[in-house]
C-alpha positions in Angstrom: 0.0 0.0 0.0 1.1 3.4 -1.1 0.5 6.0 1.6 -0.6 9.4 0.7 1.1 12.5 3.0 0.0 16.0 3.1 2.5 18.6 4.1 1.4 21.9 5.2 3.9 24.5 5.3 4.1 28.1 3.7 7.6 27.7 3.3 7.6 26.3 -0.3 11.5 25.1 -0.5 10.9 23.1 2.8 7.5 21.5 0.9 9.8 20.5 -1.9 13.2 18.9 0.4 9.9 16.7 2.2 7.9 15.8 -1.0 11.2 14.9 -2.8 12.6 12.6 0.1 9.0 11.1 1.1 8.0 10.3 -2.1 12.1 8.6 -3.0 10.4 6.7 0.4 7.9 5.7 -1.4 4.9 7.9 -0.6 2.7 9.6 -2.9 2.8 13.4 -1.5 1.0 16.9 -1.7 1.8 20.2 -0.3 -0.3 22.9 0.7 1.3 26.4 1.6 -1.3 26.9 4.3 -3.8 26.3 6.4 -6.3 27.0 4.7 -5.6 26.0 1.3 -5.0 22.2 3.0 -8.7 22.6 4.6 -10.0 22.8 1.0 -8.5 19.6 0.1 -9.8 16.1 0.8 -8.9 15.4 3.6 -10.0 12.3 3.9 -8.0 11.3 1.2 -4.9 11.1 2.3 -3.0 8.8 5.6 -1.1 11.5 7.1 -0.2 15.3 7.7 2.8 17.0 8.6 1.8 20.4 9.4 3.8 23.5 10.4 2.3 25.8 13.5 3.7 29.3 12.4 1.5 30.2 9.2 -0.8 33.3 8.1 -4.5 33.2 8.6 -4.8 30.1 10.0 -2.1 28.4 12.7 -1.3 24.4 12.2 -2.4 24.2 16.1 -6.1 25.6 14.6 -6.2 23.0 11.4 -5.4 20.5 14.2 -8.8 21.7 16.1 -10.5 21.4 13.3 -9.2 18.3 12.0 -9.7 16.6 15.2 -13.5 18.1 15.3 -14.3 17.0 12.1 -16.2 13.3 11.8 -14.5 11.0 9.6 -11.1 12.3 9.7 -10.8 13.1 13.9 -8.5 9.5 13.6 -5.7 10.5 10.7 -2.4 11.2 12.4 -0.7 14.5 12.3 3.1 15.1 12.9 4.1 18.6 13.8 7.2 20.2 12.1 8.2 23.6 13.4 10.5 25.8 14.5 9.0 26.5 17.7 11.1 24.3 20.3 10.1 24.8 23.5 8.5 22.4 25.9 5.9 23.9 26.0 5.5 24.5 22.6 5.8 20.4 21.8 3.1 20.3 24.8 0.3 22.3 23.1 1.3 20.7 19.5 0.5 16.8 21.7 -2.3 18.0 23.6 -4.4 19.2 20.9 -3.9 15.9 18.8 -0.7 15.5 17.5 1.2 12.3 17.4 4.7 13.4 17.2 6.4 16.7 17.4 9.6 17.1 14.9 11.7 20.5 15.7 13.1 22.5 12.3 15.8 22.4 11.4 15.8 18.6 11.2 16.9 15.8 9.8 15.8 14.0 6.9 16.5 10.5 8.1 15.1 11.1 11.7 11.9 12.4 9.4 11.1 9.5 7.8 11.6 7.1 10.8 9.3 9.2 12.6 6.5 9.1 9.2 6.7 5.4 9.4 6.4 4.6 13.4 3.5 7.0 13.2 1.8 5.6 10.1 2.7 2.1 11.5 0.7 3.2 14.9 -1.8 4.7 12.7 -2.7 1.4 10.8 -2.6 -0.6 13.9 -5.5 1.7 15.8 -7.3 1.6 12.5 -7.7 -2.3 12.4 -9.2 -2.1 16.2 -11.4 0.6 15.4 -13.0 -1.6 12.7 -12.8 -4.5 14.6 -14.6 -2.9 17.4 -17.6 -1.6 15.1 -18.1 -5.1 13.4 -18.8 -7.1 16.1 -19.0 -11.4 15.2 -22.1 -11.9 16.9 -25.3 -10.5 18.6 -23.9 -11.3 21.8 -20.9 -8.9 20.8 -22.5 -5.8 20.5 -22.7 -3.3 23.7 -25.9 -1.7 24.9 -25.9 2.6 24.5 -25.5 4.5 27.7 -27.6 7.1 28.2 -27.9 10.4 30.7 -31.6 11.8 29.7 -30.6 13.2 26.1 -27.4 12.2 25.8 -26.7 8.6 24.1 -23.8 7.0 23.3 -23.6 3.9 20.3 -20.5 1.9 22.2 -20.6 -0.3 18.7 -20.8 2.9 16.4 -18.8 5.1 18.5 -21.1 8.6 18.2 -22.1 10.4 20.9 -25.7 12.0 20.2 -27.7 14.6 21.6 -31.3 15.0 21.2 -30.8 12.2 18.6 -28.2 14.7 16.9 -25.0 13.6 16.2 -22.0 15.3 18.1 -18.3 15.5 16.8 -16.1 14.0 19.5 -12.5 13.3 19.3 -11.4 9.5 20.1 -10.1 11.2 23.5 -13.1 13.1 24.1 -15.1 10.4 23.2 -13.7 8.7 25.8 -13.8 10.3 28.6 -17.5 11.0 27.9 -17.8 7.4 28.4 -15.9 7.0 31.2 -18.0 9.7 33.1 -21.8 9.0 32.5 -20.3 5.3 33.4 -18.6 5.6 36.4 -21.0 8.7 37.9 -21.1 10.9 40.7 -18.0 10.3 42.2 -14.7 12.2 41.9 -11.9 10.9 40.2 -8.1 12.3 40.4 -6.3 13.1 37.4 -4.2 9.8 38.1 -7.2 8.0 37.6 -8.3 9.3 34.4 -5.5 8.9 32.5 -5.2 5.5 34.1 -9.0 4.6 32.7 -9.2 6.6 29.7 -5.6 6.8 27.9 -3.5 3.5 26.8 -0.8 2.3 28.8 1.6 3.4 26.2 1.2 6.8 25.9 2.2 9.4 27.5 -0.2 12.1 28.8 0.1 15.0 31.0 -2.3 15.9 33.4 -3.0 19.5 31.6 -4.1 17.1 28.7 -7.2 16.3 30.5 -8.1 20.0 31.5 -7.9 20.9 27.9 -9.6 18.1 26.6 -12.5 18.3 29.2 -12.5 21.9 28.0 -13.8 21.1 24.5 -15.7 18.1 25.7 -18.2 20.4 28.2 -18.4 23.3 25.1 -19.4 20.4 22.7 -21.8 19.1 25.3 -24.1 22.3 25.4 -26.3 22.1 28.7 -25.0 19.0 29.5 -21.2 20.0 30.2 -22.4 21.5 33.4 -22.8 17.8 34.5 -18.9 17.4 34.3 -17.8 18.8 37.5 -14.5 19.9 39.5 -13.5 19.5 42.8 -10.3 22.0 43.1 -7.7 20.0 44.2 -8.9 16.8 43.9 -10.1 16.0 40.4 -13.3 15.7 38.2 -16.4 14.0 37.7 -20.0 13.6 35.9 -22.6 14.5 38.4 -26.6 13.5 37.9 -28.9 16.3 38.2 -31.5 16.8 39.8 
């Protein structure tokens, strides 16, 4: 199989060094010189995107957002590739939905070691997402959980509200379910990430305040259900 790669980067002579040495890798490769020109594209078309953050109009972090909000494509890896070094800077690019941070300048071989492992991730998570939404028998398939208007399909993975559909990130998604299955009680950060994240990767505890962020916006009326308990942790509380 041929993957297809996206770079986004408005610095056209850094497209050209990537699309010459991925495709000698043998990858079939585009280039968009921003933002916004790559959200034109489909983006469903293609098995990975290296983006860079510092661009006009539209920042990588925001077509990572939007990417990640967007159902049918939330899942396709993304590899950051800028000049911005710090830790914190690698942080942010994780926490919103990157899998792998590469710091300009660089070096070509690290590059493509780091396209592969990803896409090789990528493929794997892919086969258990199918796997999970083709279950072999009746017997397989898991009942919804609901909370009043909210209804998750465990076998489709949606989340819906009022019977309408609500774009959730795999992490968001999640976490929802964690919550309106393990109720009214407070769980630590620890705890979270223990539950909701696989043992293998790692996660920082601000991870969870930004994705519980986007999860209670996303969740209208209903976010107000996911509560905090300063200096102990979160939780999904039942109203009244």
């Amino acid at each position: 199989m041929s993957y297809r790669i996206l770079v986004i980067d408005d610095e056209e002579p850094l497209c050209d060094i990537l699309k010459y040495n991925l495709e000698k890798d043998g990858y079939k490769v585009d280039c968009a010189y921003s933002a916004v020109e790559a959200l034109e594209q489909d983006l469903s078309a293609y098995d990975l995107f290296i983006v860079d953050i510092m661009m006009e109009r539209l920042s990588g972090y925001d077509f990572v957002r939007r990417l990640r909000s967007t159902t049918g494509v939330e899942h396709l890896p993304v590899i950051f590739c800028s000049a911005l070094g710090d830790e914190d800077d690698k942080v942010t690019g994780l926490n919103i939905g990157g899998d792998d941070y590469i710091t300009k300048p660089f070096v070509i071989g690290e590059v493509l070691a780091r396209v592969r492992a990803v896409l090789r991730r990528s493929a794997g998570e892919k086969l258990a997402r199918a796997a999970a939404k083709k279950p072999t028998s009746k017997s397989d398939y898991l009942p919804d959980v609901t909370y009043r208007d909210v209804r998750i399909d465990q076998n489709e993975k949606v989340c819906y509200i009022d019977d309408k559909e609500v774009p959730l990130t795999r992490t968001e998604f999640d976490l929802l379910l964690f919550f309106l299955t393990h109720r009214n009680r407070i769980y630590s950060r620890d705890e979270i990430i223990r539950n909701v994240w696989p043992n293998d990767v790692l996660v920082s505890q601000r991870a969870i305040d930004t994705n519980l962020t986007r999860l209670r916006r996303k969740l209208g009326q209903y976010g107000n259900n996911i509560t905090t308990r300063q200096g102990f942790g979160y939780g999904f509380k039942e109203g009244d």
